[in-house]
C-alpha positions as CSV (number, residue, x, y, z in Angstrom):
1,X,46.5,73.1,65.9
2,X,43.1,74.4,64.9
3,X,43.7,77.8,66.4
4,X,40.9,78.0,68.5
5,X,40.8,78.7,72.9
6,X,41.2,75.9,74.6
7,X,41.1,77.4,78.0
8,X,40.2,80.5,79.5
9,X,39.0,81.9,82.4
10,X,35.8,84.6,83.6
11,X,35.9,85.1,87.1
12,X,32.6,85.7,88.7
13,X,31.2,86.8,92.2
14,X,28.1,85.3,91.8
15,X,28.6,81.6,89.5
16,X,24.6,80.9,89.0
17,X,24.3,84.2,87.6
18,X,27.0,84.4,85.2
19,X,26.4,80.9,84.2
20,X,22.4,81.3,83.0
21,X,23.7,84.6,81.7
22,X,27.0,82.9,79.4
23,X,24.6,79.7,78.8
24,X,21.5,82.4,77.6
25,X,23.4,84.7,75.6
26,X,25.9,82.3,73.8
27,X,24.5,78.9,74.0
28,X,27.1,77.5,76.2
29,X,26.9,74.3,78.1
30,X,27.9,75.1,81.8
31,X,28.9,72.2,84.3
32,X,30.0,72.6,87.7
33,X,33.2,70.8,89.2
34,X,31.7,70.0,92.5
35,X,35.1,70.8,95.4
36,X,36.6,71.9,92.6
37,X,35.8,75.5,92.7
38,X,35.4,75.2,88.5
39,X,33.1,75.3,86.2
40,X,33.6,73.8,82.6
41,X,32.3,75.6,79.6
42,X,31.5,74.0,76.4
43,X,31.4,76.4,73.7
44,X,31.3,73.9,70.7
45,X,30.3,70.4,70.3
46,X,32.3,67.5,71.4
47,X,33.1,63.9,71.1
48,X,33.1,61.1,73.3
49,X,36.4,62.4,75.2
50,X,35.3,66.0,75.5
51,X,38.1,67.1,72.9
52,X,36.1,69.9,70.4
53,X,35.0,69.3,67.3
């Protein structure tokens, strides 16, 4: 195991906001799981399958 988070969660009232302010001030990649009530962050680059690299 590399050691780093795989998951974690940052609850929000307002999504659009704290996802232009998580994608501005870290560089994440935001994507919403439409009727999923999720969005996925990507906080690293990945490969082809999503895994980290």
């Amino acid at each position: 195991m590399s050691g780093r988070d795989v998951h974690f969660e940052i609850p929000a009232d307002d999504v659009e906001r704290a996802s232009a302010f998580y994608a501005g001030a870290f560089g994440w990649q935001l994507s919403s799981m439409p009727g999923k009530g999720y969005t996925l962050i990507r906080t690293a680059p990945s490969d082809e399958q999503g895994m980290p690299q």
